[in-house]
TORBASE-454839 format. One line per field, with one value per residue (C-alpha): residue in three letters; x, y, z; residue number from 0. Coordinates in steps of 0.05 Angstrom, whole numbers, plus 5000, padded with zeros to 4 digits. Each point is the difference from the previous one (the first is absolute). Example, Ala and Ser with C-alpha at 12.3 -4.5 7.8 and 13.67 -1.06 7.14 Angstrom:
residues 2
resn = ALA	SER;
xx = 5246	5027;
yy = 4910	5069;
zz = 5156	4987;
resi = 0	1;
***
This chain:
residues 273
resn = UNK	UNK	UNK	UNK	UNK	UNK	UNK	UNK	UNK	UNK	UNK	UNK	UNK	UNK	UNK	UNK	UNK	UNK	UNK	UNK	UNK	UNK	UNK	UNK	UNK	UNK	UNK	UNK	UNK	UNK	UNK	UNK	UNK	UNK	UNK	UNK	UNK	UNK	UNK	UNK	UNK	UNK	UNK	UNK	UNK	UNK	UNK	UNK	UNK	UNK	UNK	UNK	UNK	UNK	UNK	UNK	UNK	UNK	UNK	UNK	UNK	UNK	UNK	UNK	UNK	UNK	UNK	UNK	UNK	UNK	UNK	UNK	UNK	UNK	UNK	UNK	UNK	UNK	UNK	UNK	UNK	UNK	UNK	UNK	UNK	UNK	UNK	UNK	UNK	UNK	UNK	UNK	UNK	UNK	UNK	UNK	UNK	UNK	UNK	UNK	UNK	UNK	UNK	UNK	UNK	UNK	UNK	UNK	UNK	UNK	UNK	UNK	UNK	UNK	UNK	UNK	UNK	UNK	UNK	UNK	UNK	UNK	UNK	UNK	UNK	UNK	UNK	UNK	UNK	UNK	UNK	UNK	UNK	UNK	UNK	UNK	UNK	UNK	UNK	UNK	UNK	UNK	UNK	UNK	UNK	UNK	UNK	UNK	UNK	UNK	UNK	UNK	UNK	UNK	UNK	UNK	UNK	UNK	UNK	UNK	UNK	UNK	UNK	UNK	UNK	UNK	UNK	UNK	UNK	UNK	UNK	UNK	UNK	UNK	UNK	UNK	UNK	UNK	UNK	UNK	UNK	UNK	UNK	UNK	UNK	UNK	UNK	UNK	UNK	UNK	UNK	UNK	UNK	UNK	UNK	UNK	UNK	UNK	UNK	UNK	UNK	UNK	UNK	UNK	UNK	UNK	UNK	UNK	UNK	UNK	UNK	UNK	UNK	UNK	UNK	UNK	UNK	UNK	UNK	UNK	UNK	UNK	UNK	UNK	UNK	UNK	UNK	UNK	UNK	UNK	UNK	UNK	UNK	UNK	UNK	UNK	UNK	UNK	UNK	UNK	UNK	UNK	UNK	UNK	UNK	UNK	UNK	UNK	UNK	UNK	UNK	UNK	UNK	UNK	UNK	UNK	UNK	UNK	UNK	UNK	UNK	UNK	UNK	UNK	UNK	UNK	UNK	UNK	UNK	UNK	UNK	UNK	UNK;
xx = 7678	5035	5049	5063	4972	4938	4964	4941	4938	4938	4949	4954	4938	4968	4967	5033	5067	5008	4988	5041	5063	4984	5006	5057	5049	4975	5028	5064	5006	4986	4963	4933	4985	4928	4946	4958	4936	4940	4958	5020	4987	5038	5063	4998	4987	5064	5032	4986	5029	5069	5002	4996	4946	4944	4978	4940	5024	5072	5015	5004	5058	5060	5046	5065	5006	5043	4957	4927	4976	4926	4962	4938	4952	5041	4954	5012	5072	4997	4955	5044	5074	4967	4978	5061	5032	5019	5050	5073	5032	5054	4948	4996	4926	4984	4936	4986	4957	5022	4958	5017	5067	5052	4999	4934	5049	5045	4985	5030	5083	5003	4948	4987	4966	4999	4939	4988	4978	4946	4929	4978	4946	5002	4971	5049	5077	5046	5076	5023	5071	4985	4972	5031	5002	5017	5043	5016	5033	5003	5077	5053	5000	4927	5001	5047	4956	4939	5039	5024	4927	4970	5058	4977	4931	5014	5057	4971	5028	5008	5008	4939	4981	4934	4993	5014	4960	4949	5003	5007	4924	4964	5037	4982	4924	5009	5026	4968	4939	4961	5022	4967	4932	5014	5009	4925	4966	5021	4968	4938	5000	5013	4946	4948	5008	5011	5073	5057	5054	5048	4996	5048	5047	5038	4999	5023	5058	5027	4985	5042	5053	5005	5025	5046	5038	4982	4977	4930	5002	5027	4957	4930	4951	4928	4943	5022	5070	4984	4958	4941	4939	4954	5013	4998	4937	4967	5033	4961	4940	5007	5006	4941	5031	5018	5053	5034	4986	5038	5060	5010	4990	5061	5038	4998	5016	5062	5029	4987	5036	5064	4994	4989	5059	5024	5078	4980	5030	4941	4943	5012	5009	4946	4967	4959	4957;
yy = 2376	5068	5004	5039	5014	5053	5036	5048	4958	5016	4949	4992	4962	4982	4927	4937	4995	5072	5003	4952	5020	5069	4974	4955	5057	5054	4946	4995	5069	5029	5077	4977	5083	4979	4951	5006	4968	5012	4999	5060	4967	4930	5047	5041	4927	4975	5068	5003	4930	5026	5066	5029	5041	4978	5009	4987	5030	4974	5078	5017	4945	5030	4998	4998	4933	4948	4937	4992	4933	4987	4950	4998	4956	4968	5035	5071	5000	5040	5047	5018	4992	5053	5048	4991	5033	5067	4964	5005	4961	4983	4970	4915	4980	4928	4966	4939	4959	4917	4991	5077	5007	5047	5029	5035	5062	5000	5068	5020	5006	4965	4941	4925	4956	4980	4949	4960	4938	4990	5010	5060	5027	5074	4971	4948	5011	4958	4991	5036	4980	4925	5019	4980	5063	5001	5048	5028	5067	5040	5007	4971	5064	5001	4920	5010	5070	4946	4949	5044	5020	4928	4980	5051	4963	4932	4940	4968	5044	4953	5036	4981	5026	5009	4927	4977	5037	4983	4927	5020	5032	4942	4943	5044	5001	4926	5005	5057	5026	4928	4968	5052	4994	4923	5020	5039	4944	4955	5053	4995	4922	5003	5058	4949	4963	5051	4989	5051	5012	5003	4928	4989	5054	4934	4970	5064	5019	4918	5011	5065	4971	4941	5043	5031	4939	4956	5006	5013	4943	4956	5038	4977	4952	4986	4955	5041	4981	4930	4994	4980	5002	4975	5063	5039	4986	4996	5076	5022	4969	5057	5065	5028	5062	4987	5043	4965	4941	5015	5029	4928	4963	5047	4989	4927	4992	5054	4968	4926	5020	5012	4941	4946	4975	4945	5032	5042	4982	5025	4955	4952	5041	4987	5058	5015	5060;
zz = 2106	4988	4944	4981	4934	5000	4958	4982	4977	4968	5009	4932	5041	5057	4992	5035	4971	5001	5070	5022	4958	5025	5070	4990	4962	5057	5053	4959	5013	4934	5000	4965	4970	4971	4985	4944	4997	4956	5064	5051	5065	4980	4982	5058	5052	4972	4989	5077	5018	4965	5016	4936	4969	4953	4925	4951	4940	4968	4967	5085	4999	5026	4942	5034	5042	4986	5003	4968	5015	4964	5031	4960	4969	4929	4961	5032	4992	4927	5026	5064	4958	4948	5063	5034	4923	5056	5037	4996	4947	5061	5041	4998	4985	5026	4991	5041	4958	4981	4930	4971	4963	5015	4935	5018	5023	4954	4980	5061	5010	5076	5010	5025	5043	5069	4998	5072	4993	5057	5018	5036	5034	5032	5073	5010	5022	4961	5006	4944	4995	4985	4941	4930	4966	4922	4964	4928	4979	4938	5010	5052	5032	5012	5012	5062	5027	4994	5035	5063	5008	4995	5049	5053	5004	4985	5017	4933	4937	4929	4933	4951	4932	4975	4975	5066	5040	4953	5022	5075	5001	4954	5061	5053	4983	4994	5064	5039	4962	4980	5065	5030	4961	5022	5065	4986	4962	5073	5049	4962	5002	5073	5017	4966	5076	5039	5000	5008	4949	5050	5013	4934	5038	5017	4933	4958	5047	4989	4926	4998	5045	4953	4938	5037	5012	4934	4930	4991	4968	5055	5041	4964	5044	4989	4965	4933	5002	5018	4950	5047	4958	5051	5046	4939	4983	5071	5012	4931	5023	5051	4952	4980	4966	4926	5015	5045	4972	4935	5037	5044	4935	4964	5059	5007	4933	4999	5061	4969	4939	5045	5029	4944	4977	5034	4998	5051	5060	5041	4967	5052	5063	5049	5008	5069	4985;
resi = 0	1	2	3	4	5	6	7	8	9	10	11	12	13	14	15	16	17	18	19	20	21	22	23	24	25	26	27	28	29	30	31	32	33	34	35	36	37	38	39	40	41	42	43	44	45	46	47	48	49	50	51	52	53	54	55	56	57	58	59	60	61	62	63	64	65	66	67	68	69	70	71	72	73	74	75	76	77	78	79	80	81	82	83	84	85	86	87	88	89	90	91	92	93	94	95	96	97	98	99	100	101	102	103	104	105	106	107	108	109	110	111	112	113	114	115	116	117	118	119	120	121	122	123	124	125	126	127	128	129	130	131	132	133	134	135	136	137	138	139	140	141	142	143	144	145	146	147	148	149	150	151	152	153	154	155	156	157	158	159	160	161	162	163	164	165	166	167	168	169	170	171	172	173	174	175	176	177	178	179	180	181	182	183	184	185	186	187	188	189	190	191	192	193	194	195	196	197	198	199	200	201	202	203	204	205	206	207	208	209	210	211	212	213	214	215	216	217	218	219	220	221	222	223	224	225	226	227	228	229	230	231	232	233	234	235	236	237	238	239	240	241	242	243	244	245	246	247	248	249	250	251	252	253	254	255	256	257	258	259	260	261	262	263	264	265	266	267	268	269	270	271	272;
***
């Protein structure tokens, strides 16, 4: 979507969320100047993508643009704010990570974050602008320059301080990263017989579906929520992998916890699943 509000971007990275905030702010119609990347050829395939020119050293960062957006590992950001010392003092620096503070550039006069909260991966297209994106500015000034920019790429903009965000990440690798390794831990079950993961397409698009319209909570089937031991025990029987047997145990018991007291008005749903 092209925006009335442009500017020149440098591009601090070249990884998954780099790439795809690179892409969405080029579509906006922002001038993307450069990408840096420690690696050469990852710079210049994005650099190429956005018509801008590539970087692997930060003291060849132009220092005149108006936007440096650092999309880095957490643990790089230091590193990159400290090489980035050349820039204008008039430029905004944003970094785009959920679990680092903001006060991380604080040295500098004009900063914030822009952190999107989504998964990426550089070889699949996502729709950018239904992504929540989180904001936080060192002054109102700044706070509404931040805003405009994550309004160019995204219908979802909300206002969150470092506390916040904080708690955004550590739900959404509840929700994103160990369903995933779930979602791992059930191909390998099913590749025991042969079977195809994409046989629980089905199930996970219902399970996803569900949320949207209920409370996890609400949402919650199964032998673990019933409290079906005799399943329970007849699925372990199953698991050979110490591993994965330790994980179902932890999970029966976390979601049997939620469901114990006989208040709860769902301890007496019948439960299909």
């Amino acid at each position: 979507m092209k925006s009335a509000f442009t500017r020149n971007i440098v591009i601090i990275g070249s990884g998954n969320l780099a790439t795809h905030i690179a892409l969405a702010l080029y579509d906006a119609g922002h001038v993307i100047s450069q990408v840096y990347s420690r690696s050469l050829s990852n710079a210049k395939a994005l650099a190429e993508r956005v018509g801008s020119r590539a970087v692997a050293s930060l003291k060849d960062v132009t220092p005149d643009a108006q936007i440096y957006v650092i999309a880095v590992k957490d643990d790089a950001i230091p590193s990159v704010v400290k090489g980035l010392s050349h820039v204008s003092q008039n430029a905004v620096l944003i970094h785009t990570a959920g679990t680092v503070s903001i006060t991380l550039l604080a040295g500098r006069k004009r900063y914030g974050v822009l952190y999107p909260m989504q998964t990426f991966t550089k070889t699949l297209d996502i729709e950018f602008s239904e992504i929540p994106c989180f904001i936080e500015a060192s002054e109102p000034a700044v706070l509404h320059e931040i805003r405009c920019l994550a309004e160019s790429i995204s219908h979802r903009v909300t206002e969150a301080d470092s506390t916040k965000r904080k708690k955004l990440h550590l739900a959404a690798v509840f929700a994103c990263n160990m369903v995933n390794h779930c979602y791992r831990l059930a191909e390998e079950i099913l590749s025991e017989e042969n079977l195809d993961f994409s046989l629980l397409f089905p199930l996970i698009k219902e399970t996803s579906r569900k949320v949207q319209k209920m409370s996890p909570k609400e949402a919650q089937t199964g032998p673990m929520r019933r409290g079906d031991k005799t399943v329970m025990e007849a699925q372990k029987s199953l698991l050979h992998d110490d591993d994965m047997l330790r994980l179902y145990d932890l999970m029966a018991e976390s979601i049997s916890q939620r469901y114990k007291s006989a208040k709860n008005p769902l301890i007496n749903q019948k439960t299909t699943q």
